[in-house]
VOGU-3710 file (C-alpha; in Angstrom, 3 decimals, decimal comma):
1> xxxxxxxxxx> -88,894/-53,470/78,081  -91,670/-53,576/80,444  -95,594/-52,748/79,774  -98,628/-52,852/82,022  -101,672/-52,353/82,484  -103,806/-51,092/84,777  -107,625/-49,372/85,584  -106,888/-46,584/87,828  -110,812/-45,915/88,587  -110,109/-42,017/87,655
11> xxxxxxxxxx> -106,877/-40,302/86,390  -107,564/-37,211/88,282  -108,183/-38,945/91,500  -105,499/-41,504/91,196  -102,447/-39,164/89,543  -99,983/-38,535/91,874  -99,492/-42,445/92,874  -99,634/-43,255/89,186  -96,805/-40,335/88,732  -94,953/-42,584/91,979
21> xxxxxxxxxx> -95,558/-46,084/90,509  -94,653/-45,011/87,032  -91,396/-43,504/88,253  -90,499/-46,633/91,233  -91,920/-49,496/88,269  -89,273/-48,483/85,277  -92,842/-49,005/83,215  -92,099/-48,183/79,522  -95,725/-48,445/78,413  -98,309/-48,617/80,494
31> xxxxxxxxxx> -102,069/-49,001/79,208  -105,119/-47,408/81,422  -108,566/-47,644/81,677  -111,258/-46,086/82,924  -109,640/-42,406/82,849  -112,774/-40,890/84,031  -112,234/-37,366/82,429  -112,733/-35,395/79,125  -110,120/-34,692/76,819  -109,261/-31,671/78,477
41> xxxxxxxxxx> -109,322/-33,078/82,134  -106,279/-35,698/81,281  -102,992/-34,319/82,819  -100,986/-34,523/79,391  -98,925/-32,264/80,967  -97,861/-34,001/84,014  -97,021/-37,308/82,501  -95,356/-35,499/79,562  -92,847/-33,944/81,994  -92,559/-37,210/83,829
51> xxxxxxxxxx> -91,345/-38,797/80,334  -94,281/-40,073/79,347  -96,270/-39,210/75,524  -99,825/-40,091/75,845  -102,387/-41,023/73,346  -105,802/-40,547/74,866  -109,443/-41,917/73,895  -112,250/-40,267/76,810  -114,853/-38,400/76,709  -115,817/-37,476/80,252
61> xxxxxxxxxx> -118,327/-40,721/81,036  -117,589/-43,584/83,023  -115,064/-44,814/80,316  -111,854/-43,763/79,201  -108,897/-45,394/77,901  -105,052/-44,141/77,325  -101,221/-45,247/76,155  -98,707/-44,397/77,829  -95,146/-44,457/76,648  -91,800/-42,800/77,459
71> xxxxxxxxxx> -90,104/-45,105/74,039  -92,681/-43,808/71,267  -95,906/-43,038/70,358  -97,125/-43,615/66,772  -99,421/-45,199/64,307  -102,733/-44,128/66,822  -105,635/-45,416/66,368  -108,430/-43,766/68,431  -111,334/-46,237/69,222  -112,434/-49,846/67,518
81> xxxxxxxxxx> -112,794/-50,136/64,440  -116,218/-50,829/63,397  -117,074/-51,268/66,904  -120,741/-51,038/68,022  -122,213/-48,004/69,383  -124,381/-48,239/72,941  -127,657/-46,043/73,351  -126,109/-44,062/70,294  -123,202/-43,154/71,734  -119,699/-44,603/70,622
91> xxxxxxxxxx> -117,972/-45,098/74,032  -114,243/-44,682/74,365  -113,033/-48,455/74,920  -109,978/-48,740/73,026  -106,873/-46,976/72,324  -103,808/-48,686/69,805  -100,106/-47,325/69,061  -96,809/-48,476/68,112  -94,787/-48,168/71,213  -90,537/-48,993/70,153
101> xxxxxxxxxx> -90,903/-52,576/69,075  -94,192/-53,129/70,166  -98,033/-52,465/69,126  -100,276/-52,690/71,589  -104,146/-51,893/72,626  -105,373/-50,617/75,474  -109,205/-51,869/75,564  -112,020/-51,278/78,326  -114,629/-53,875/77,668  -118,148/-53,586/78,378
111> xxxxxxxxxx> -118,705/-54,506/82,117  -122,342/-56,433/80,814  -124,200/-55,487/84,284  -126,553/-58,335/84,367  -127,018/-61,175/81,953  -131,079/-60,054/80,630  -129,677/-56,231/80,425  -129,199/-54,358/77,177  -125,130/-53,793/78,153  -124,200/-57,643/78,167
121> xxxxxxxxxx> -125,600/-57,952/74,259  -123,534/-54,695/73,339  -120,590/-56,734/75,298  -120,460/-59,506/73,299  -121,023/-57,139/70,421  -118,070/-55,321/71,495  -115,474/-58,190/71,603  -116,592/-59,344/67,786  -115,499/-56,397/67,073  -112,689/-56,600/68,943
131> xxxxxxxxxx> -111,653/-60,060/67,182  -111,666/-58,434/63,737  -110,077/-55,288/64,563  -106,769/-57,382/65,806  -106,737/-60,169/63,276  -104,341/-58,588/61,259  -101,896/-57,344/63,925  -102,112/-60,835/65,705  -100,987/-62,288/62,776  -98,008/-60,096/61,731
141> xxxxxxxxxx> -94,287/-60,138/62,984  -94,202/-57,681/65,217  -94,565/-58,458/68,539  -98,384/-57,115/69,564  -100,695/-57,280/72,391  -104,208/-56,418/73,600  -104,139/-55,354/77,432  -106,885/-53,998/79,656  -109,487/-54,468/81,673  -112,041/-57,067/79,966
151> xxxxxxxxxx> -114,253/-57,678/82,324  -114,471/-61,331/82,411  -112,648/-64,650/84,290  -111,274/-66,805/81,693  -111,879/-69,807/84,135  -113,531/-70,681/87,412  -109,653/-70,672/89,298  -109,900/-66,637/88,247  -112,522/-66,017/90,756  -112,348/-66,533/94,660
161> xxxxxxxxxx> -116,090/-68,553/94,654  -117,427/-69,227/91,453  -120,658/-69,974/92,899  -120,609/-66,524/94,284  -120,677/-65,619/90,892  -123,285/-68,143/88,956  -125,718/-66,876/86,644  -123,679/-63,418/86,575  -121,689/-61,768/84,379  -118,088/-61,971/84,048
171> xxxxxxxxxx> -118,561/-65,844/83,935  -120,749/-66,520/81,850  -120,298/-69,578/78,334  -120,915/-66,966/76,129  -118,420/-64,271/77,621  -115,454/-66,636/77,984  -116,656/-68,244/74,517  -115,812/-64,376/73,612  -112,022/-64,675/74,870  -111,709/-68,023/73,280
181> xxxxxxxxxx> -112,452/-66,473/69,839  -109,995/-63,589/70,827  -107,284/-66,083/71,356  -107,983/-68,118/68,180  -106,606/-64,614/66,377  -103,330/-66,034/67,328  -103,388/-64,726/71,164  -102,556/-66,336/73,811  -103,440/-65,169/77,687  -100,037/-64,150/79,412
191> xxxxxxxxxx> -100,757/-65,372/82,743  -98,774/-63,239/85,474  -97,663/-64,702/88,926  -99,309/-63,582/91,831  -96,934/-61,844/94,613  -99,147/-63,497/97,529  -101,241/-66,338/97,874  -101,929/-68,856/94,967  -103,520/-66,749/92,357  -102,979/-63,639/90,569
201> xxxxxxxxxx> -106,260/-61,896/91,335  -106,194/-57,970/89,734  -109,550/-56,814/91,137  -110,980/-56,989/94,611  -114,339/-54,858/95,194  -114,261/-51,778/98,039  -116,780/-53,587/99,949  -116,997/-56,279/102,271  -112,694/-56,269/102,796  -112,720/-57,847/99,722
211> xxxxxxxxxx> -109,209/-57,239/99,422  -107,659/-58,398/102,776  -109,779/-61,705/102,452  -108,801/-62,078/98,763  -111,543/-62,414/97,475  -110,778/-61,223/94,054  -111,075/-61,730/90,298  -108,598/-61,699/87,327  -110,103/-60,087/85,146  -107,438/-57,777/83,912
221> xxxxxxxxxx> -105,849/-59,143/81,069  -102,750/-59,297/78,904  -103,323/-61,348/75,049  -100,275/-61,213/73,230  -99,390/-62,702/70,022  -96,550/-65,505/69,288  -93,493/-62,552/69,005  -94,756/-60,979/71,999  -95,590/-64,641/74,190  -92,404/-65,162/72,715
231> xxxxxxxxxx> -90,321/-62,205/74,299  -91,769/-62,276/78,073  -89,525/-63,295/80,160  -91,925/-62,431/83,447  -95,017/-60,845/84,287  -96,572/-60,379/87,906  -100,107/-58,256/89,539  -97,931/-55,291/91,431  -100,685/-56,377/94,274  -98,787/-53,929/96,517
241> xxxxxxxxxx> -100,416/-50,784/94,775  -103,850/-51,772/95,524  -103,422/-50,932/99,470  -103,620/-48,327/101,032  -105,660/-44,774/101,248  -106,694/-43,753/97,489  -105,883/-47,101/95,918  -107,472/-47,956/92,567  -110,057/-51,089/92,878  -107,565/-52,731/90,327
251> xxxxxxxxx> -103,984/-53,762/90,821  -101,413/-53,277/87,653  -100,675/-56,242/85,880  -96,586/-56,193/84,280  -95,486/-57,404/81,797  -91,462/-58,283/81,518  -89,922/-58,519/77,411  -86,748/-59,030/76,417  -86,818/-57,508/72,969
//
């Protein structure tokens, strides 16, 4: 069985090479973020005649999460459960399902923008949520994980410079305190192997050739419980499907079970 995730930066502008890589990758669940449309904007349609059921949380903003799955779809939940609200507004972060043997979330966390600002208070906010709303699936038998885009370096070795990064977000004690808390759930990080150079980077920025200097982040991230850590038998960034003209800023991270 294979899974993935990956942040297209827009489902509209990014569908027909996710309709390619879905169909050349053999993905049987792949988990997006940042869909970028409304309801009504995601093309249900397409993927549904490409195989693929989809169970959608967007509303339109600069969020938006999905499932996708061509082996099952059930048991949706549709946001985080008592997850905090920002400026009044409940964003659409998080998306859950049974998937075949599998559960697993599809979460969007909180980018933070800058340490003082209002955002990086709801993101910590956001992943104590997060840790509650899992604890009993991260504890059970069946094989469960939380994918996405989190928005945060576990360590210094998942950035190119850290001291590019100092005093910013994405680094900070408190965020990878955050993850540390997630994985004492019973999660553990499922680290994929890089298909060039020595690190398995998942984001490199549009500017600056940040991606043919490799100067990139992993911040895209796969916490799976003992059944699931248990099953992988590989995982890998497909860093091939961040080149070219229309690429997402985010490469798809895979995932590899033998279930």
């Amino acid at each position: 069985m294979r899974i993935a995730t990956w942040n297209v930066n827009s489902i509209t502008a990014r569908l027909p090479r996710l309709l390619a890589w879905l169909e050349s990758s053999g993905t049987d669940v792949l988990c997006i973020q940042e869909t970028k449309c409304t309801l009504e904007q995601f093309p249900a349609e397409a993927l549904r005649e490409a195989g693929y059921e989809s169970a959608v949380n967007a509303t339109g903003r600069w969020n938006g999460v999905a499932l996708l799955s061509r082996v099952g779809l059930a048991d949706v939940v549709t946001g985080l459960p008592g997850g905090p609200e920002y400026e009044g507004v409940e964003e659409p972060r998080a998306v859950s399902a049974t998937c075949g043997p599998v559960r697993v979330w599809s979460v969007y966390v909180p980018n933070g923008r800058e340490v003082a600002h209002d955002h990086y208070a709801y993101k910590l906010r956001w992943l104590e949520a997060l840790q509650g709303a899992v604890a009993d699936d991260a504890a059970g038998a069946l094989p469960f994980a939380v994918l996405g885009d989190y928005n945060i370096a576990p360590t210094d070795e998942d950035v190119w410079d850290p001291a590019v990064f100092e005093g910013a977000t994405h680094v900070t004690p408190a965020e990878r305190d955050a993850l540390a808390a997630l994985r004492g759930k019973g999660l553990s990080d499922v680290v994929p192997r890089p298909l060039k150079y020595d690190h398995p980077y998942s984001y490199w920025d549009y500017r600056q050739l940040a991606f043919p200097k490799n100067r990139g982040m992993r911040i895209d991230l796969v916490y799976g419980n003992a059944p699931f850590a248990a099953a992988v038998k590989d995982s890998y960034v497909d860093r091939e499907e961040r080149k070219g003209k229309g690429a997402s800023d985010h490469a798809p991270v895979v995932v590899d079970l033998e279930l």
